[in-house]
SEKOLTI-426771 format. One record per residue (C-alpha): x, y, z; residue in three letters; chain; residue number from 1. Coordinates in Angstrom, 3 decimals. Example, Ala and Ser with C-alpha at 12.3 -4.5 7.8 and 13.67 -1.06 7.14 Angstrom:
! SEKOLTI-426771
+----------+----------+----------+------+-------+------+
!        x !        y !        z ! resn ! chain ! resi !
+----------+----------+----------+------+-------+------+
!   12.300 !   -4.500 !    7.800 !  ALA !     A !    1 !
!   13.670 !   -1.060 !    7.140 !  SER !     A !    2 !
+----------+----------+----------+------+-------+------+
//
This chain:
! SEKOLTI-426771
+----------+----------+----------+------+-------+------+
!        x !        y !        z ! resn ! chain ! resi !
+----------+----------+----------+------+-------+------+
!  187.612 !  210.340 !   89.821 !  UNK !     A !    1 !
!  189.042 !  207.013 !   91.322 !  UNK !     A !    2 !
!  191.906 !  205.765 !   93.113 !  UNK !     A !    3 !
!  193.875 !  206.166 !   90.239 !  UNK !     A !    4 !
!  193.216 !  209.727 !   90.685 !  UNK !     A !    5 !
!  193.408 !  209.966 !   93.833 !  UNK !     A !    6 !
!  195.892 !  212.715 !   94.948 !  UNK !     A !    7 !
!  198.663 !  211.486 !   97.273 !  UNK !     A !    8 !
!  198.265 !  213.313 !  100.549 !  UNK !     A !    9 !
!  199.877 !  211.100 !  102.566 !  UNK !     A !   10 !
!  203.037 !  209.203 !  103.536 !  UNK !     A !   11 !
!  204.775 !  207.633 !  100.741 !  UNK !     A !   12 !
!  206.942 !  204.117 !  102.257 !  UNK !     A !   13 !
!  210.942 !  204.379 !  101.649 !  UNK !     A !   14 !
!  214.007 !  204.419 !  103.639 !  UNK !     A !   15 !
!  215.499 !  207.445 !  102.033 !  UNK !     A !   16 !
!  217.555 !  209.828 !  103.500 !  UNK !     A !   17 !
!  214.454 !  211.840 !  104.177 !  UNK !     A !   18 !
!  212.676 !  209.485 !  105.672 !  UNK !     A !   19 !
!  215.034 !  208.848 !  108.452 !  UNK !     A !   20 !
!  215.472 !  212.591 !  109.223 !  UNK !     A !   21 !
!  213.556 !  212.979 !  112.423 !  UNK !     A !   22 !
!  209.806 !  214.447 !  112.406 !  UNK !     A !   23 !
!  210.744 !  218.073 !  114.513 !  UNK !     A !   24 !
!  213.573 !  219.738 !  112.082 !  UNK !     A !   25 !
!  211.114 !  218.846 !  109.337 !  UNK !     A !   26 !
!  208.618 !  220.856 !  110.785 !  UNK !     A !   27 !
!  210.881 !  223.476 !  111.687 !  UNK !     A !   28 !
!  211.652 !  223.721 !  107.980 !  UNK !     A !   29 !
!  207.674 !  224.313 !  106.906 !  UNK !     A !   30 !
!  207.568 !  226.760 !  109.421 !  UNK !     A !   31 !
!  210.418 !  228.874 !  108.308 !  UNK !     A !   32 !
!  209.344 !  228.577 !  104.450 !  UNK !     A !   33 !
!  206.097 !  229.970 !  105.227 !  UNK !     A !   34 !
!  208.065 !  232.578 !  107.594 !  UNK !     A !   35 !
!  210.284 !  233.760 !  105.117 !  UNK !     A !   36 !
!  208.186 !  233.401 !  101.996 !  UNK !     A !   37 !
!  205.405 !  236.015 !  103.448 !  UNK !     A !   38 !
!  208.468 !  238.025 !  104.446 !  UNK !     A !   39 !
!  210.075 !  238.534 !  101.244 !  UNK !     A !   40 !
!  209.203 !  239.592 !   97.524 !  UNK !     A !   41 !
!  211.773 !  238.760 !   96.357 !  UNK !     A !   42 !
!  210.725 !  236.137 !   93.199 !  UNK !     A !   43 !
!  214.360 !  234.690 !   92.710 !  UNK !     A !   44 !
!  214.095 !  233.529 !   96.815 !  UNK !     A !   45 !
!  210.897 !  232.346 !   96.547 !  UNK !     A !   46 !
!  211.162 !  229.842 !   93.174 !  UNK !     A !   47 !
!  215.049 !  228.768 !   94.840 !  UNK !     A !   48 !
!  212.927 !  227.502 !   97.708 !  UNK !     A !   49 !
!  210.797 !  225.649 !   95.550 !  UNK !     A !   50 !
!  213.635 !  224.659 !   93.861 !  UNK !     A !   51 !
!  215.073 !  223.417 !   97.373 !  UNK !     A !   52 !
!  211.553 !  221.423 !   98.038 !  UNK !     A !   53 !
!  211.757 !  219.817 !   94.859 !  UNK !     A !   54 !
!  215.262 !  218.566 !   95.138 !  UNK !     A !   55 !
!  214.439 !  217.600 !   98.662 !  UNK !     A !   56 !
!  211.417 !  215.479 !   96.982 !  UNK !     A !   57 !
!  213.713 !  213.991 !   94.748 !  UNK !     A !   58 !
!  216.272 !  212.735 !   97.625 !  UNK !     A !   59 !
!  213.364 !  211.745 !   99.089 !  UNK !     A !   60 !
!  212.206 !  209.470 !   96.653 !  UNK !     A !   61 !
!  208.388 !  211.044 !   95.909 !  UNK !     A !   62 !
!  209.218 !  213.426 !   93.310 !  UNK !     A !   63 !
!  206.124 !  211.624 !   91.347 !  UNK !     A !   64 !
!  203.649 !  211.764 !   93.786 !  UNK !     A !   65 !
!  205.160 !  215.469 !   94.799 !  UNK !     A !   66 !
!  204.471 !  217.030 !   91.281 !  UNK !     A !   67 !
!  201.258 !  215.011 !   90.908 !  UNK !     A !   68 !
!  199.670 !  216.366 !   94.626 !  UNK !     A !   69 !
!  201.085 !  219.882 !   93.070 !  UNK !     A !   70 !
!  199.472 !  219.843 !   89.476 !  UNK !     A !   71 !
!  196.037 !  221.831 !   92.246 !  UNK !     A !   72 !
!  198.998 !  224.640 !   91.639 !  UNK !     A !   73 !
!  198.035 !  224.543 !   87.888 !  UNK !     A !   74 !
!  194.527 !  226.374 !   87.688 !  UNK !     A !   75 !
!  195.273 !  227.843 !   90.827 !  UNK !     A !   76 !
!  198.413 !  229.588 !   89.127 !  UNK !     A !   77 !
!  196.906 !  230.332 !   86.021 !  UNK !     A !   78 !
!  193.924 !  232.296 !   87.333 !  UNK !     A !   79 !
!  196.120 !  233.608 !   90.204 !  UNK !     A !   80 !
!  198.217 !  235.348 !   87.100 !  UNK !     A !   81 !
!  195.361 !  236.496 !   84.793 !  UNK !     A !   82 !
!  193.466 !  238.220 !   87.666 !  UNK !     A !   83 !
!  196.963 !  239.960 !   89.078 !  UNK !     A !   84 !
!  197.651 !  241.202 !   85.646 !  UNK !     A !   85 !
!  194.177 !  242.962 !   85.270 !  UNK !     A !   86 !
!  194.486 !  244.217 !   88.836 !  UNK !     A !   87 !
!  197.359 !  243.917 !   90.792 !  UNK !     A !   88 !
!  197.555 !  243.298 !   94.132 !  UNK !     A !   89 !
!  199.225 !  246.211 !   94.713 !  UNK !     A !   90 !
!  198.839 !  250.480 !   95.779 !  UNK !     A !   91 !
!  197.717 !  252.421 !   92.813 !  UNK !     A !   92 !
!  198.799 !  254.034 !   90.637 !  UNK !     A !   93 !
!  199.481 !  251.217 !   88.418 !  UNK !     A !   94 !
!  201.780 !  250.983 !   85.140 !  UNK !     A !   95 !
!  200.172 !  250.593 !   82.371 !  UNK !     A !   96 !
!  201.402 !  247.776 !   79.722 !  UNK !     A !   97 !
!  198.586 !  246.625 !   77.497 !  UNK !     A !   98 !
!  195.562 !  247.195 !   75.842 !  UNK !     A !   99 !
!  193.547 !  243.523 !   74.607 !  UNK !     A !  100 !
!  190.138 !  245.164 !   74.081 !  UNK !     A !  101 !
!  188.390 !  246.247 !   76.682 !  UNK !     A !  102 !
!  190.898 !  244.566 !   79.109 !  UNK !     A !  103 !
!  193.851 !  246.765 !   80.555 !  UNK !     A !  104 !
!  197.213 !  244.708 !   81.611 !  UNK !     A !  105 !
!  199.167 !  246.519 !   84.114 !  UNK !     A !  106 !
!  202.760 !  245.438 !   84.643 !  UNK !     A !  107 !
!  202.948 !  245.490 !   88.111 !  UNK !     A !  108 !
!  200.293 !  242.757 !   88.341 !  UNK !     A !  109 !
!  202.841 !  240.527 !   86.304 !  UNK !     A !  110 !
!  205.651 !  240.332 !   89.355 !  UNK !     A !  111 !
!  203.244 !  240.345 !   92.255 !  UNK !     A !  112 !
!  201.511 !  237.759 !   90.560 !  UNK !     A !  113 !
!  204.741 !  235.817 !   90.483 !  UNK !     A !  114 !
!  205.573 !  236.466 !   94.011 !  UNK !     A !  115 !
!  202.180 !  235.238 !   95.263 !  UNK !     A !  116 !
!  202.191 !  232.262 !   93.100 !  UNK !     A !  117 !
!  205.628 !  231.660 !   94.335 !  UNK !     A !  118 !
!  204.617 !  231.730 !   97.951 !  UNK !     A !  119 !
!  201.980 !  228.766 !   97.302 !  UNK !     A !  120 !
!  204.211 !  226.678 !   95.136 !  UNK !     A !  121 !
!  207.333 !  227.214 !   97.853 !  UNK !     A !  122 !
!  205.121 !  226.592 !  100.983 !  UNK !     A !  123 !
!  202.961 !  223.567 !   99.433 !  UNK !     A !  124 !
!  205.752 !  221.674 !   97.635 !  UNK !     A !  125 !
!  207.332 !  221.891 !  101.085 !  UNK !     A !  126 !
!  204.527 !  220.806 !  103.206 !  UNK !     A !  127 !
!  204.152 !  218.133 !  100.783 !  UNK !     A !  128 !
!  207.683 !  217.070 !  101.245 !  UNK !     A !  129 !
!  207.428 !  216.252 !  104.995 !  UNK !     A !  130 !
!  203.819 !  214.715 !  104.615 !  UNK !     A !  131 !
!  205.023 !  212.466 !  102.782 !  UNK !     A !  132 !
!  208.038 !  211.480 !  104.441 !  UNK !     A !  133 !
!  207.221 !  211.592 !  107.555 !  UNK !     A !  134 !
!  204.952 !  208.612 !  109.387 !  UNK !     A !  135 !
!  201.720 !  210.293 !  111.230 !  UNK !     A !  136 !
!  203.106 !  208.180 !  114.551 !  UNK !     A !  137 !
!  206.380 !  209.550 !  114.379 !  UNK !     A !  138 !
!  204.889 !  213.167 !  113.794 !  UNK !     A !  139 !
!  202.318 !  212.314 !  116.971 !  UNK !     A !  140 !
!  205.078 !  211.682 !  119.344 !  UNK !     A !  141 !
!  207.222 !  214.159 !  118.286 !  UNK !     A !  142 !
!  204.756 !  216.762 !  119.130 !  UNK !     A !  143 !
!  203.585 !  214.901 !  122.507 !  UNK !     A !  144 !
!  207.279 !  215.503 !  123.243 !  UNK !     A !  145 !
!  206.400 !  219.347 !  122.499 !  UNK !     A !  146 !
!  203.589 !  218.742 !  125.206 !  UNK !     A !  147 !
!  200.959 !  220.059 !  122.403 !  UNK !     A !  148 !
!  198.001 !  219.187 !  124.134 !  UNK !     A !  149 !
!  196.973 !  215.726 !  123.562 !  UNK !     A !  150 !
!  193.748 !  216.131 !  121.767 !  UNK !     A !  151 !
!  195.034 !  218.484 !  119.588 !  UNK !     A !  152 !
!  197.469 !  216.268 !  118.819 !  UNK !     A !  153 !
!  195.501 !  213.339 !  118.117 !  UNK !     A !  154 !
!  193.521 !  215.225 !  115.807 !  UNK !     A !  155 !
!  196.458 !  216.442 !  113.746 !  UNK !     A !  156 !
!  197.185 !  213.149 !  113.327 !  UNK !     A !  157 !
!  194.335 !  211.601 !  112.381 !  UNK !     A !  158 !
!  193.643 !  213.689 !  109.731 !  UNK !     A !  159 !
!  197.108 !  212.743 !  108.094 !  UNK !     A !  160 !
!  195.844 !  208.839 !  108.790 !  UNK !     A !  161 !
!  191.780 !  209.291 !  107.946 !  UNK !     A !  162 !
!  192.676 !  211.654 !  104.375 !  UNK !     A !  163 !
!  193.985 !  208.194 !  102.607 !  UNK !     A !  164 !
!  190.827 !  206.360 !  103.730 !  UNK !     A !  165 !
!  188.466 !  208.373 !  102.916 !  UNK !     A !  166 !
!  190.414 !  208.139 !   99.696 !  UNK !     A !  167 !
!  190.243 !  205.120 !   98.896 !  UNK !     A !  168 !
!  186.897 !  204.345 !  100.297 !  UNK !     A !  169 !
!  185.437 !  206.961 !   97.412 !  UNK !     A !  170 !
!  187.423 !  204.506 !   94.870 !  UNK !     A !  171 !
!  185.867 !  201.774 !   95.923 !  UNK !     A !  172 !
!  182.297 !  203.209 !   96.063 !  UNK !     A !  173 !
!  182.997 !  204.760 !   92.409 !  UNK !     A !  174 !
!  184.693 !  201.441 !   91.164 !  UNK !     A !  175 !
!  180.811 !  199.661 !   92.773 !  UNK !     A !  176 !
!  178.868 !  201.732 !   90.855 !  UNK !     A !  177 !
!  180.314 !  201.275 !   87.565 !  UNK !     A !  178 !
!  180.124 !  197.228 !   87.683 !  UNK !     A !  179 !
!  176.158 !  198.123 !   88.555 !  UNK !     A !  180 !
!  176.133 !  199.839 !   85.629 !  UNK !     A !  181 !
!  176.078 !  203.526 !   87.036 !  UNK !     A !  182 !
!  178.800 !  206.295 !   86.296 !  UNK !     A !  183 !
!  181.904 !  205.364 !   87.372 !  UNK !     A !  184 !
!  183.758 !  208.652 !   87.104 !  UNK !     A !  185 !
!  183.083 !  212.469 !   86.395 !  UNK !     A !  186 !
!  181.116 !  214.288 !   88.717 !  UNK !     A !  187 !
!  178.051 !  212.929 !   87.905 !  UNK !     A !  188 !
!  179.344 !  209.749 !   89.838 !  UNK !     A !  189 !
!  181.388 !  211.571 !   92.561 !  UNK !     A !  190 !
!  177.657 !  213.072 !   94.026 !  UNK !     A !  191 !
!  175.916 !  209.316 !   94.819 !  UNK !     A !  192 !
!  178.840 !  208.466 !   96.229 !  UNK !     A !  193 !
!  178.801 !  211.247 !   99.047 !  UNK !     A !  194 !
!  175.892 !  209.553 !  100.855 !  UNK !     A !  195 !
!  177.774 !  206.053 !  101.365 !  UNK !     A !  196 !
!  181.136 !  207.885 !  102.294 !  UNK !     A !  197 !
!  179.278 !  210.247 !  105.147 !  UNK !     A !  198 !
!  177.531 !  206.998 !  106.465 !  UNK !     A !  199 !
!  180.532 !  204.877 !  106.359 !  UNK !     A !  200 !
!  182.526 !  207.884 !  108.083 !  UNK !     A !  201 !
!  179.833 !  208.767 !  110.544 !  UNK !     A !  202 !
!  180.383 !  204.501 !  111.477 !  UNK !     A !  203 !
!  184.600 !  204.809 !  111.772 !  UNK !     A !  204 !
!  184.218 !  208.145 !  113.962 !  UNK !     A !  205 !
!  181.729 !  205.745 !  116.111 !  UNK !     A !  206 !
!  184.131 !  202.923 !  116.244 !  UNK !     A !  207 !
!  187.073 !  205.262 !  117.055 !  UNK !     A !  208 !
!  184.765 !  206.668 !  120.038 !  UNK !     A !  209 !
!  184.570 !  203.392 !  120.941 !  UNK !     A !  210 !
!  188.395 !  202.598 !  120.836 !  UNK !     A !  211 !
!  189.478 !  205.650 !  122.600 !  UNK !     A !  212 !
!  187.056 !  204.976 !  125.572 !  UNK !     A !  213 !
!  188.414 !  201.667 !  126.059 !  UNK !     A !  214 !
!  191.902 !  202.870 !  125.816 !  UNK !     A !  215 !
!  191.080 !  205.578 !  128.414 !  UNK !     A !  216 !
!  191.707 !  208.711 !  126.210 !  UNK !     A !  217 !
!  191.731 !  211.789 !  127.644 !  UNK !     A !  218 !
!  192.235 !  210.454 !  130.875 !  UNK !     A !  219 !
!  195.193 !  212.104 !  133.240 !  UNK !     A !  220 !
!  198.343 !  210.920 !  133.299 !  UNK !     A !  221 !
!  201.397 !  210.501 !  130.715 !  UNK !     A !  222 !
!  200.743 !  209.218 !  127.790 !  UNK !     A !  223 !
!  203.244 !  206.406 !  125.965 !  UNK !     A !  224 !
!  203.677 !  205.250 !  122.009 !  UNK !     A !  225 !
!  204.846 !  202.402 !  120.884 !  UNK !     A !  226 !
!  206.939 !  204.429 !  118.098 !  UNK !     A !  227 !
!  210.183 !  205.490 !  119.570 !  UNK !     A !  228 !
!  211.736 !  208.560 !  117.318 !  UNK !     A !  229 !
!  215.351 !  210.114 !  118.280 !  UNK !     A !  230 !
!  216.890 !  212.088 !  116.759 !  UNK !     A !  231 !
!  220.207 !  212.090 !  115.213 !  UNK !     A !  232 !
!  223.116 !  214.843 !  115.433 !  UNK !     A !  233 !
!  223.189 !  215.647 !  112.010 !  UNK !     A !  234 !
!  219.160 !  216.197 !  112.121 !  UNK !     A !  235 !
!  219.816 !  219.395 !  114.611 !  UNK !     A !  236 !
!  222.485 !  220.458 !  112.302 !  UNK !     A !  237 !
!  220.040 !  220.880 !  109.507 !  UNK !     A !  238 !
!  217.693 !  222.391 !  111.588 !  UNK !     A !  239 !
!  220.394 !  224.733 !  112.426 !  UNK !     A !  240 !
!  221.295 !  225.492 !  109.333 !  UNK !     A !  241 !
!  217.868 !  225.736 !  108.398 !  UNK !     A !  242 !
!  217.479 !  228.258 !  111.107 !  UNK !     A !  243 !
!  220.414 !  230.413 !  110.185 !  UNK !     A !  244 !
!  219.341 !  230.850 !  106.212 !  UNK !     A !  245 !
!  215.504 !  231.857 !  107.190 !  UNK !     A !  246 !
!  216.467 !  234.614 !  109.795 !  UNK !     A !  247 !
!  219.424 !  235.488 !  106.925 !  UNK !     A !  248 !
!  216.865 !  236.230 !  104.570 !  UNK !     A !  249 !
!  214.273 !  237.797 !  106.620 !  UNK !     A !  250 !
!  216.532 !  240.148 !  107.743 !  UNK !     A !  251 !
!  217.966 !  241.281 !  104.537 !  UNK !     A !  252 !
!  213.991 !  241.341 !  103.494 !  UNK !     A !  253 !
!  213.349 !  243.543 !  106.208 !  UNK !     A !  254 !
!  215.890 !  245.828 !  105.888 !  UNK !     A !  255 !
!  215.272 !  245.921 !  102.229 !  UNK !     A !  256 !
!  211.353 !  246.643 !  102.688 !  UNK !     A !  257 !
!  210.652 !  243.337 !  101.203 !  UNK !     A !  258 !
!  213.619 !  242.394 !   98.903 !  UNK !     A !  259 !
!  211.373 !  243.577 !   95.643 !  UNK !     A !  260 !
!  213.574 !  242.745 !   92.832 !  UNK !     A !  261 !
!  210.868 !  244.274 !   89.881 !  UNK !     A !  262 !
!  213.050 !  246.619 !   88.828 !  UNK !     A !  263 !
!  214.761 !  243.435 !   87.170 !  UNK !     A !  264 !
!  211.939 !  242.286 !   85.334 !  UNK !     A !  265 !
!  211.423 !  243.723 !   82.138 !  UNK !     A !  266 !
!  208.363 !  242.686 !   80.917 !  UNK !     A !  267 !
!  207.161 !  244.090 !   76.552 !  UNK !     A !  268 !
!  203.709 !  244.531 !   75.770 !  UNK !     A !  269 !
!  203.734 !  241.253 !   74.064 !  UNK !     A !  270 !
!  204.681 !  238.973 !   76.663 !  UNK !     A !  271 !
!  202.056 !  240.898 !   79.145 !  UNK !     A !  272 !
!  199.650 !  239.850 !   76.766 !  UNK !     A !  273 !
!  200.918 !  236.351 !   75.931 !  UNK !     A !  274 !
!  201.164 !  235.365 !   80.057 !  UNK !     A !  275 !
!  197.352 !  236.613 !   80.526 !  UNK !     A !  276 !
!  196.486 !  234.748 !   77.612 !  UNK !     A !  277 !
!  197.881 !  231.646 !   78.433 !  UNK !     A !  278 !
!  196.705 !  231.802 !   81.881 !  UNK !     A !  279 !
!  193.420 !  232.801 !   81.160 !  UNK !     A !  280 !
!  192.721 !  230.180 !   78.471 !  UNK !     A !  281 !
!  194.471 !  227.280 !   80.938 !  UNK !     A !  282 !
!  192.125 !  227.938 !   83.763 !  UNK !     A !  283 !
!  189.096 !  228.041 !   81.440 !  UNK !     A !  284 !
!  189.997 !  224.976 !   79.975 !  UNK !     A !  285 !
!  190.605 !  223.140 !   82.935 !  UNK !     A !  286 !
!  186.834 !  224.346 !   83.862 !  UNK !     A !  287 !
!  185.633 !  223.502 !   80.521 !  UNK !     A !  288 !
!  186.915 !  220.230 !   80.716 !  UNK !     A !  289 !
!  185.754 !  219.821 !   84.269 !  UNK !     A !  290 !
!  182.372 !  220.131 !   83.273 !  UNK !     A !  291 !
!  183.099 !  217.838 !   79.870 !  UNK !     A !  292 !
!  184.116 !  215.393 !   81.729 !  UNK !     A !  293 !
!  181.230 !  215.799 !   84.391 !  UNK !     A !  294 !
!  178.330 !  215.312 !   82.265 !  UNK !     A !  295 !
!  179.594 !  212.834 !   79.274 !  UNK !     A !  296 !
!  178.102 !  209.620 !   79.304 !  UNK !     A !  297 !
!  179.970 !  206.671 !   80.538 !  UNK !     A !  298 !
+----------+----------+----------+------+-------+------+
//
């Protein structure tokens, strides 16, 4: 672990298109995807969306740092998938695809694995998106605008702000203790360094009591920031839009009982067997090389 490695939680600097659009139809967008993506089953609405949010990334300019923040999808998918297809996630009775051993594959697990794993790639890729377009201030006085209580607010925000921090204060930490001849990555080397970040962070909260109380925080009466954000016509029109396609599809999904397109997928014995074995063998590796890389020698 370093800074290298670091994932990017946070905003990424540009002037794209994104960038500019103001801080409330952005929001309005993360809300809808995770509206519409619990609403619907449907596996061909939920991968478009993460379609959308990746070609959103890509206007914005962080497509990098947007798949690398998303690779936490990988083990998560991979065990998601192998559990789903040895029990679904679903009413009994089950269908019956495949026999490896003593395991049983059932084919329903295969689509409602897909649809859940859909919902978290969809919904995170989006987050993602406005995170890292969108500048902490701008999002703070956006929702002051709201009147979202102020504390609440503050803390919202300062998580976005204190995330990158703590980040790279655990780099730095990591990067001392290999010139002094201790582990410098692994977990092995991530443990030491816990005691040093909890100080250090126990001293910022202390110096950012210290701030607020002689800035008067919390105290009554209306509350400026020196970040001005307005927003533009064609912002509301996308939040419009935005809007209109969400209560579009949740209405078809409701009408449809949850848009379930299964009956589409038609999954052999073979490939049953070939997605839990991939996915199975992914997720252990990743664990296996977790703990490689945890206790090799520097």
């Amino acid at each position: 672990m370093s800074m290298q490695g670091a994932l990017p939680v946070s905003l990424i600097p540009g002037d794209s298109v994104l960038h500019r659009v103001h801080p409330l139809p952005k929001m309005i967008w993360v809300v809808l995807y995770v509206v519409v993506a619990f609403m619907t089953q449907n596996i061909i609405v939920l991968y478009g969306m993460a379609l959308l949010a990746l070609l959103l990334g890509i206007i914005g300019g962080v497509v990098k740092p947007l798949l690398k923040a998303a690779f936490i999808i990988v083990p998560i998918g991979s065990s998601l998938l192998a559990l789903q297809l040895m029990a679904p996630a679903v009413e009994q009775p089950w269908t019956q695809i495949a026999q490896l051993g003593p395991i049983t594959l059932y084919e329903d697990g295969l689509y409602y694995g897909l649809v859940l794993l859909g919902r978290i790639v969809a919904c995170l890729l989006m987050a993602l998106v406005v995170v890292m377009t969108t500048h902490p201030s701008d999002l703070f006085t956006t929702l002051s605008k709201l009147k979202v209580p102020y504390t609440l607010n503050f803390m919202m925000a300062m998580t976005l702000q204190l995330i990158p921090v703590f980040q790279r204060e655990v780099g730095i930490i990591l990067s001392a203790q290999k010139s002094r001849g201790m582990k410098g990555n692994g977990f092995q080397a991530v443990l030491p360094s816990f005691v040093p970040v909890f100080v250090g962070a126990i001293e910022r909260v202390q110096q950012l009591s210290i701030s607020l109380e002689s800035r008067g925080f919390g105290s009554a009466g209306h509350k400026t920031s020196y970040r001005q954000v307005r927003g533009k016509a064609s912002d509301w029109v996308l939040a419009v839009i935005a809007i209109a396609a969400a209560a579009l599809l949740g209405t078809v999904s409701i009408m449809r009982g949850g848009w379930s397109v299964s009956e589409l997928l038609v999954v052999e014995p073979a490939t049953a067997v070939a997605v839990w074995v991939v996915s199975a063998s992914v997720f252990l590796g990743i664990i296996a090389f977790a703990l490689i890389l945890s206790f090799r020698k520097s």
